[in-house]
N, C-alpha and C positions, 0 to 999 in steps of 0.2 A: 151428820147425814151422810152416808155411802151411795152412790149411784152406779151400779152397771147399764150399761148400755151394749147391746148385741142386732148387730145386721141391721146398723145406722145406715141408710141413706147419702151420697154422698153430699146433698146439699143441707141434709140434719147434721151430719158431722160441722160442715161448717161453720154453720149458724149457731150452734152449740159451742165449737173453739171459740169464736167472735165471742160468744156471752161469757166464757170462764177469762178468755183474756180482757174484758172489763171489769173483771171483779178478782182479780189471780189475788189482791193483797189479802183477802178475806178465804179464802181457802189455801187449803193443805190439800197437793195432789199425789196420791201415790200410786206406784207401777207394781203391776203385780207379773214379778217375777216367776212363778211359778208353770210348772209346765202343766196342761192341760192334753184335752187327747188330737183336735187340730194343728199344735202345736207339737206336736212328737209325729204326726204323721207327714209334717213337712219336712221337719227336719231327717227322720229317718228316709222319705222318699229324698234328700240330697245326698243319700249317702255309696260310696262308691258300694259293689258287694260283701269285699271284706271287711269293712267298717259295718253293714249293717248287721255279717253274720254276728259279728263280736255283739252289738250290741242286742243281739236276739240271743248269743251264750248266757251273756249276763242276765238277763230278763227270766230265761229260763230257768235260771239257777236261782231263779228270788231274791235277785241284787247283789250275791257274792261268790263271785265265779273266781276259783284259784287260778294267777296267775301261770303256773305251773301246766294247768291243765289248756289253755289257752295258749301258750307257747307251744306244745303242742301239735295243736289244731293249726297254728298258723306258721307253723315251718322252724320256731324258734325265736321268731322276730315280731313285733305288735308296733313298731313303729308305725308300719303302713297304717293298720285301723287307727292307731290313738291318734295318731296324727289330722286323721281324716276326721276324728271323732270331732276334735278340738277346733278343727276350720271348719265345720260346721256352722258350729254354733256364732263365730264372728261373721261368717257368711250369712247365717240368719239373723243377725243382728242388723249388718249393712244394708240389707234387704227389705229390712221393717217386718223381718217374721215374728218375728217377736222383743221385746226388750231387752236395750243395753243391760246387761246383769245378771241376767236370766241364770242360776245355776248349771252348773253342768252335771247333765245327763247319768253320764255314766265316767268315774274319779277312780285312780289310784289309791292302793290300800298299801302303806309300807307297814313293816313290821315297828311295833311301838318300842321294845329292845333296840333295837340296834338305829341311834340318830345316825349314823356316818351315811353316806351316799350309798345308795341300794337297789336291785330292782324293786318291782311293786309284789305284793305275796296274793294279793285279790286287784279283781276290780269290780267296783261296787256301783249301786245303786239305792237311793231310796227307798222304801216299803210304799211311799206314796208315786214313785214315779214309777215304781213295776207295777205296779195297776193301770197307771196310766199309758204303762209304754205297753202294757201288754197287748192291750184294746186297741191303742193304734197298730198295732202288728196285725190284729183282729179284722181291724180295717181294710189293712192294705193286700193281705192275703187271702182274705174270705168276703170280699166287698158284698153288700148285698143289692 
């Protein structure tokens, strides 16, 4: 049996942990890591400007934005946004925005040739989370 539950109550949330921790030996709980559109609209509203424009390059380019082209844009250097990208996501973890595990957003793409230390040649994104990150963009910039 699966259960979602959405826009629990906080004294239903309770009463509902209480019941699953009497019975934790007979279920199997799992977190769904996955990003949703609430979910990306939190995390991009934490993000400083330059982390978010990067992550609105990427989006716009269908999840794979050359690194080259990005450099760029941002003076040469992506420390700042990746950096920002990646404390994010531990900030919304500590936060309880969403769960430990959560993939990340938007990943480094090295070239498959060359293993030795490198920069990134893309930065990428899922086909499912450009949908989802688009809308949240949707959200945050054309609110209705």
């Amino acid at each position: 049996m699966k259960i979602t539950i959405e826009g629990a109550s906080p004294e239903f949330e309770r009463k509902l942990l209480e019941l699953l921790a009497e019975h934790r030996e007979e279920l199997a709980v799992a977190v769904d890591t996955s990003w949703n559109v609430e979910r990306a609209v939190q995390y991009l509203a934490s993000l400083p400007g330059n982390a978010l424009t990067f992550a609105r390059l990427v989006v716009e380019a269908d999840g794979d934005k050359d690194a080259e082209e990005l450099r760029a844009h941002f003076g040469g250097d992506l420390r700042g946004p990746t950096i920002a990208l990646s404390r994010a996501i531990t900030r919304g973890e500590r936060r309880k925005w969403w769960p430990a595990g959560i993939e990340t957003a938007v990943y480094a793409h090295y070239d498959p040739n060359n293993p030795s230390w490198q920069r990134a040649i893309a930065y990428r994104m899922t086909a499912e989370n450009v949908a989802v990150f688009r809308e949240a963009f949707d959200c945050i910039f054309n609110p209705k």
